[in-house]
C-alpha positions as CSV (number, residue, x, y, z in Angstrom):
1,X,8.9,21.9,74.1
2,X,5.6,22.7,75.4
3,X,4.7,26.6,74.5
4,X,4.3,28.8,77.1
5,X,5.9,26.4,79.7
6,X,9.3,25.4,78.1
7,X,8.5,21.9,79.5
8,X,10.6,19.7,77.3
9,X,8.8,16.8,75.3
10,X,11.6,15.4,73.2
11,X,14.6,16.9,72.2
12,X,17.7,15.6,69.5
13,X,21.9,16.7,69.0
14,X,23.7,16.3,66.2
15,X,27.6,16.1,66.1
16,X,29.6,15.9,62.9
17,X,33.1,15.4,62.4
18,X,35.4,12.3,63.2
19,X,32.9,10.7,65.3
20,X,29.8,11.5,63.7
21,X,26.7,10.7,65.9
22,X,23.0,12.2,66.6
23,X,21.6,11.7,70.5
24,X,18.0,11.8,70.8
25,X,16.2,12.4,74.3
26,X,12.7,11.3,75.2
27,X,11.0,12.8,78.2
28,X,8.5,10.6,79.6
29,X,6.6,10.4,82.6
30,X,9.0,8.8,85.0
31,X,12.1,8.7,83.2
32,X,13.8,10.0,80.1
33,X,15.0,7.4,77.2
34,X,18.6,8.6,75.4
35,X,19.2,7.2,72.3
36,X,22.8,7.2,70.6
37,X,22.6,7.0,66.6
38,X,25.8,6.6,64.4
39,X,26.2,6.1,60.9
40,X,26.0,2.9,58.7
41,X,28.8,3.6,55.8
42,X,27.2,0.8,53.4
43,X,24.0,3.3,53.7
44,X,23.3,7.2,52.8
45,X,20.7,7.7,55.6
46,X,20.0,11.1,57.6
47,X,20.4,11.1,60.6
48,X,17.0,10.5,62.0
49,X,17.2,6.3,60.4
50,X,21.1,5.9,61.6
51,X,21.2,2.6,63.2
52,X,20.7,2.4,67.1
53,X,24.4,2.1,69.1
54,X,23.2,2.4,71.9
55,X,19.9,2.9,74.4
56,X,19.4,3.8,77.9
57,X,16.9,4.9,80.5
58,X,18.0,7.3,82.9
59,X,15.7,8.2,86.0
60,X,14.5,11.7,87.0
61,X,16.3,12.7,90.0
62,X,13.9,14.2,92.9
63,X,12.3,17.2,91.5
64,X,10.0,20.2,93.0
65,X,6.4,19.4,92.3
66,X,5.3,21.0,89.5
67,X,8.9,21.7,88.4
68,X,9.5,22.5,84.6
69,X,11.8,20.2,83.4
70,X,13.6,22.1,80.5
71,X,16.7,22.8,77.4
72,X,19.5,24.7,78.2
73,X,19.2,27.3,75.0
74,X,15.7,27.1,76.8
75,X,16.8,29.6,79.5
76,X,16.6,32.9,77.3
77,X,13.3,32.5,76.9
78,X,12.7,31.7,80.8
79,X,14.6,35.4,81.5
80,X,12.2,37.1,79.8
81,X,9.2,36.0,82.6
82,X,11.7,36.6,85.1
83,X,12.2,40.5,83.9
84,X,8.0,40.9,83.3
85,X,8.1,41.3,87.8
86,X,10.4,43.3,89.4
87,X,11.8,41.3,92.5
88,X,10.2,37.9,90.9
89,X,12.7,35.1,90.5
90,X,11.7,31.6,88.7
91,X,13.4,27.9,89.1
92,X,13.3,25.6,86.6
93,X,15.7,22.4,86.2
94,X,17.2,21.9,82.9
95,X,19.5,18.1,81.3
96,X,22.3,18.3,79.7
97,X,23.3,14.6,78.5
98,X,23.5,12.2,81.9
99,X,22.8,15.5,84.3
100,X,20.2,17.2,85.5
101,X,20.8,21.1,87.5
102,X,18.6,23.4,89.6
103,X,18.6,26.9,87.9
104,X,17.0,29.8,89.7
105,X,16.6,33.0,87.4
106,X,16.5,36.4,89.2
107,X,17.0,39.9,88.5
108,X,20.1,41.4,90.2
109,X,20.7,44.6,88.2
110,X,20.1,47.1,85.9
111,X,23.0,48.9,83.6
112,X,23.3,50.5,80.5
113,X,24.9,48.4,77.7
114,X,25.9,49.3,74.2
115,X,24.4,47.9,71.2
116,X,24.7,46.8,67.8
117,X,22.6,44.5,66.1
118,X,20.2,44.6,63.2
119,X,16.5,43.8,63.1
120,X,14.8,41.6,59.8
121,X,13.3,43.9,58.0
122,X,14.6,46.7,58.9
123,X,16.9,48.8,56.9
124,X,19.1,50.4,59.8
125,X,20.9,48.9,62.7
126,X,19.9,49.6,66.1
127,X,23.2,51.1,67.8
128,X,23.6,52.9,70.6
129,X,23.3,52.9,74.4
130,X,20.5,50.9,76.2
131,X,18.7,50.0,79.6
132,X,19.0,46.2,80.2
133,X,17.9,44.0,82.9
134,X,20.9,41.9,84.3
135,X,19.4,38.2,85.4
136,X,21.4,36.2,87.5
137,X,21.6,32.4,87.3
138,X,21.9,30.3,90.6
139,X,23.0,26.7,89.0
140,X,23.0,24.0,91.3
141,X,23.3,20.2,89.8
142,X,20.8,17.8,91.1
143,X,20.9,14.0,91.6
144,X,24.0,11.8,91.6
145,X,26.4,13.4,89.1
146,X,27.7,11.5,86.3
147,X,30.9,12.3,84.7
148,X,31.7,15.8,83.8
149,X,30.1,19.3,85.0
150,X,27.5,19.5,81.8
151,X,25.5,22.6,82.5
152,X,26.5,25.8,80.1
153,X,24.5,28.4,77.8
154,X,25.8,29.1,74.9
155,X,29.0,27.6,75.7
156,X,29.4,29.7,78.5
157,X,29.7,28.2,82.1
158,X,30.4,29.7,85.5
159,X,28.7,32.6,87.2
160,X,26.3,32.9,83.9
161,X,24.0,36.1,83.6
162,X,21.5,37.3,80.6
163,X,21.4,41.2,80.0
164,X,16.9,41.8,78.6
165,X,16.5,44.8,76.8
166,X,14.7,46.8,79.5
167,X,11.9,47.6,76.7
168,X,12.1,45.0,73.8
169,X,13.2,42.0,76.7
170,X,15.7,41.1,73.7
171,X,18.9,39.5,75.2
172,X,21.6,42.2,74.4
173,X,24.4,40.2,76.0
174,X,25.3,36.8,77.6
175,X,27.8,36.6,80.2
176,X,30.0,33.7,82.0
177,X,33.5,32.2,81.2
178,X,34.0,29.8,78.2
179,X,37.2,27.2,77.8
180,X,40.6,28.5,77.1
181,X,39.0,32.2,77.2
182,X,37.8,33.0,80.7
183,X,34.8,35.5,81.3
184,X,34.0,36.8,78.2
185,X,30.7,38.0,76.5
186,X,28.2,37.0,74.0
187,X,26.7,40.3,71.9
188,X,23.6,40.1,70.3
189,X,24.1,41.0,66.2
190,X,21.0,40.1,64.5
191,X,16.7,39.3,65.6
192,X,13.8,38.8,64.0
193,X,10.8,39.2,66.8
194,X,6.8,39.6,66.5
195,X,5.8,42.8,65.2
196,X,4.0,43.1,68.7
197,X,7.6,43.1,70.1
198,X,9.0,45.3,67.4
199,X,6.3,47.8,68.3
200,X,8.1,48.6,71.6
201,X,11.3,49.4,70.1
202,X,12.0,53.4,69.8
């Protein structure tokens, strides 16, 4: 990705198992090129030299101008700008594996939330009560979909929300509803930030 913007520049997935296969995604100007890789059994090659299956150019659907085209995982990192204004809201767009969605970012709460998780290089947890920022996401897919509903975070679909420490902007908590669960929870258990980050915490 490109720093700063999240503006993805080439991107790659690896699944293992029975069907063993890496994806790689390049962005490029007017379209984005998906390559499938599988594995040659005559040859112990990683991943990256796997022979080619299969290659295809898929077309950007119509965009904002100036959109940031972005990763999914991506969208923890776009909170955090959301949370720095209070009543600010930020849209980016974001690919799964054939689809492209709209996700508008805004903050629609505040609450407090309990804690447990441990900092790298610290020797005590941090437990306890604290403020977060609750940030809506307003999914929307975009262009002619193909196959499947794609979009999740974390593995966690539906009405998806991020709780930002209100001081730190760590994400305490994910929310949204996975497979075979329903609405559940993610809990952050362990960070390692920038000391100019750490200097925040209490």
């Amino acid at each position: 990705m490109t720093p700063g913007s999240g503006r993805l520049l080439q991107r790659s997935r690896l699944s293992s198992g029975k069907n063993m296969r890496v994806k790689e995604y390049r962005y490029a100007a007017g379209k984005l090129v998906r390559i499938r890789r599988e594995p040659d059994s005559s040859q112990d090659w990683p991943p990256s030299r796997w022979p080619v299956s299969s290659r295809r150019d898929i077309a950007y659907p119509a965009l904002e101008e100036g959109a940031v085209l972005t990763s999914m995982p991506a969208l923890l990192l776009v909170a955090g700008s959301v949370a720095e204004a209070p009543g600010h809201a930020v849209t980016v767009y974001v690919h799964g594996d054939l689809n492209f969605y709209r996700v508008r970012l805004s903050v629609v709460g505040e609450e407090k939330v309990e804690v447990d998780y441990s900092l790298a290089g610290e020797q005590q947890r941090v437990k306890g009560e604290r403020t977060a920022l609750v940030v809506g996401l307003q999914v929307d897919p975009v262009g002619t979909p193909r196959g499947d509903p794609e979009f999740s975070l974390l593995g966690l679909g539906g009405q998806v929300s991020i709780l930002l420490d209100e001081q730190s902007g760590l994400p305490l908590q994910l929310r949204g509803r996975a497979p075979r669960i329903g609405e559940t929870e993610i809990n952050l258990v362990a960070a390692d930030i920038r000391p100019s980050s750490r200097e925040q915490l209490p």
